[in-house]
N, C-alpha and C positions, 0 to 999 in steps of 0.2 A: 153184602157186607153188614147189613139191620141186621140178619138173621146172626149174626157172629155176636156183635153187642149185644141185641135181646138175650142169648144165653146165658152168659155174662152177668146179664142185668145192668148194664149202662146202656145209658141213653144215647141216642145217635141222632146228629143233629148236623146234617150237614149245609152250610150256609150257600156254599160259593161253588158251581162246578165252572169247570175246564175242560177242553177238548182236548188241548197238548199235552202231554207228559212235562216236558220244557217250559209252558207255560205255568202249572201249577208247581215245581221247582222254585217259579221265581216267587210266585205268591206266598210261597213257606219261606222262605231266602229274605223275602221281604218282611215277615213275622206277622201274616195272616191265618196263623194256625198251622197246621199238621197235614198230612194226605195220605192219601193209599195212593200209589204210582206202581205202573207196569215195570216189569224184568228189562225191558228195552231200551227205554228210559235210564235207569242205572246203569244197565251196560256203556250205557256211550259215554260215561264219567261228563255227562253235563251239571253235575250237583256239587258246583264249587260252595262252600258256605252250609250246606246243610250235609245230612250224615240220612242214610239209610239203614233203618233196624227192620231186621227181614219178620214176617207174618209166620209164627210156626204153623197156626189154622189152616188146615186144607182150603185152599182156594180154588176158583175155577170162574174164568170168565172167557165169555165168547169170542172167537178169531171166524175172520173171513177173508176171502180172497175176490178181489173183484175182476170181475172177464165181462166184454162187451156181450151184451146179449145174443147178437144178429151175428156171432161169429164164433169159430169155433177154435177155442183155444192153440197157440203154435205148441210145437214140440220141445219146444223150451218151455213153455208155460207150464203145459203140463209136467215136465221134470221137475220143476222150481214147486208144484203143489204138493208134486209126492215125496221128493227131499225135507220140504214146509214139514206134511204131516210125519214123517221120520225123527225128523228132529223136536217136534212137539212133544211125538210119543216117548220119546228119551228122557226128557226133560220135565212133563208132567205128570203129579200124584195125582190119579182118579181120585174120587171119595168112593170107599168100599163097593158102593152097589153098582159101580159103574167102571169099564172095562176100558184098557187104553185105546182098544178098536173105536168103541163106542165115541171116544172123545175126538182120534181124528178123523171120521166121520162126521164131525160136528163143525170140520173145519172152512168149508165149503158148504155143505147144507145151511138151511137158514128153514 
């Protein structure tokens, strides 16, 4: 997200993080500045009081999937990963040097 700003040439200065998407909702709601928040987060219409203005700048942030180590995924799991990266690859713009394969491959690898 620096690297969006620095182009720009505004400064970025972020004070306050948050884990929740819901949580930093309320800290905007409550008039402690602005945020960048996930697709999922909006989706669920939790943003009574404030308004979402969408990012035209290609974005791109990490997704993972967590599976117990010592065990080997069920058949469901694995359906729900590969639906997961399906519906990612539908849904997400690469940035040019990088390929939709590439990115749901990224969804599970770490």
């Amino acid at each position: 997200m620096s690297e969006i700003f620095s182009r720009q040439g505004l400064a970025y200065d972020m004070r306050i993080k948050a884990r929740f998407g819901t949580t930093v909702c309320s800290l905007v709601r409550a008039g402690l500045g602005i945020a960048v928040i996930d697709q999922l987060t909006v989706a669920h219409g939790s943003m009574q009081g404030i308004v979402a203005v969408p990012i035209e700048e290609p974005t791109q942030f990490q997704t993972y999937v967590a599976i117990k180590n010592d065990k080997a995924p069920s058949l469901n799991a694995e359906t729900f990963v590969k639906l997961l990266r399906e519906e990612m690859n539908a849904v997400v713009s690469p940035r040019p040097a990088q390929s939709r394969v590439d990115v749901a491959q990224k969804i599970t690898s770490g």
